[in-house]
C-alpha positions in Angstrom: -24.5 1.6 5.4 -23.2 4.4 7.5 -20.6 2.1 9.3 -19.3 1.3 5.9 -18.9 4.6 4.4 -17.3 5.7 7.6 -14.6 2.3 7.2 -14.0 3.3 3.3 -13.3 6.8 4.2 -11.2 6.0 7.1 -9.3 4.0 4.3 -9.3 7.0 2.3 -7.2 9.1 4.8 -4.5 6.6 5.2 -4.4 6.8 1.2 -4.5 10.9 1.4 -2.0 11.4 4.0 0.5 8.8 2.5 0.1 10.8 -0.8 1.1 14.0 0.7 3.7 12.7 2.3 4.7 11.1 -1.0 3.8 14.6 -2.9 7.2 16.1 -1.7 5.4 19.3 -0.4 3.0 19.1 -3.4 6.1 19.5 -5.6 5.0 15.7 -7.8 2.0 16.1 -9.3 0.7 12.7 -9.1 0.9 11.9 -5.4 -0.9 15.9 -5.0 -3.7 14.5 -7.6 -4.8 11.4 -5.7 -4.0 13.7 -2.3 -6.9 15.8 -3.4 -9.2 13.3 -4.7 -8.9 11.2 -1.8 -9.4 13.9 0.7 -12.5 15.0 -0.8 -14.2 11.4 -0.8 -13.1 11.0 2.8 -14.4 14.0 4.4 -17.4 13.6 1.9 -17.7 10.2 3.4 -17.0 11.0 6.9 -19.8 14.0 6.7 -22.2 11.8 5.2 -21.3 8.7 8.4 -22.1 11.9 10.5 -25.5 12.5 9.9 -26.4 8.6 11.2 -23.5 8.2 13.7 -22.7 10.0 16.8 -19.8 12.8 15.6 -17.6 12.1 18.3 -17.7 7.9 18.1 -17.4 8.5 14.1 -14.8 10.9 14.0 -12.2 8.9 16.8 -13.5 5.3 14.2 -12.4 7.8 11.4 -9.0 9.0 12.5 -8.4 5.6 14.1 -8.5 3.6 11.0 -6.5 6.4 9.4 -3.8 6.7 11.9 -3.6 2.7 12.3 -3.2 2.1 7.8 -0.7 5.1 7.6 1.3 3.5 10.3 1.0 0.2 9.2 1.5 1.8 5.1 5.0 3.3 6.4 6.4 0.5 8.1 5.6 -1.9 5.0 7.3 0.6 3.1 10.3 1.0 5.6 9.3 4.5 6.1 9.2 3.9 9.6 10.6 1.5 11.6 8.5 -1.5 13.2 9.1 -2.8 16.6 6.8 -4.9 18.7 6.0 -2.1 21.0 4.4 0.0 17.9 2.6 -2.9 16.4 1.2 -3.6 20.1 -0.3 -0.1 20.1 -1.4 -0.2 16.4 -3.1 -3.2 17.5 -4.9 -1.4 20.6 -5.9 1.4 18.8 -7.7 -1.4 16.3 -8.9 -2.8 19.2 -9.9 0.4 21.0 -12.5 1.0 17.0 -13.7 -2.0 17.1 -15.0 -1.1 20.9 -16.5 2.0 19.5 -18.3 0.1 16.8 -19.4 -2.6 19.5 -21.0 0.2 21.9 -22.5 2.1 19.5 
């Protein structure tokens, strides 16, 4: 169950740091709404993964899925570009959490 909760909130930070990026420096009020409510659930989440998971191997699994959804979120939205270099890494990373999960 902890391995789950950890995944959803890792989930939950690519969804908070898109919306602050999309809250114009918390100047829309909607993107700053579901900023903070995501937040909240995904450090609850990530402190509650904590307490049955090694801190180290759940926090990189954390930041991880984060990083890799934000990255992958931005070049849907032609935030940033793609290349085959930055998918390669994206993919790596993935590859790099699923290791963690394998080991642990």
């Amino acid at each position: 169950m902890a391995w789950l909760i950890l995944i959803l909130s890792g989930v939950l930070e690519a969804v908070w740091a898109s919306a602050l990026a999309a809250s114009r420096g918390f100047r829309r009020p909607g993107p700053v709404g579901l900023f903070a409510v995501s937040m909240v659930a995904s450090m609850a989440g990530l402190a509650y993964a904590m307490t049955q998971l090694p801190t180290g191997t759940a926090y990189a699994v954390w930041v991880g899925i984060g990083a890799t959804l934000t990255v992958a979120w931005a070049m849907i939205t032609r935030q940033e570009r793609a290349s085959t270099a930055r998918i390669l890494l994206l993919l790596l990373l993935v590859a790099c959490v699923a290791g963690l999960k394998a080991v642990s």
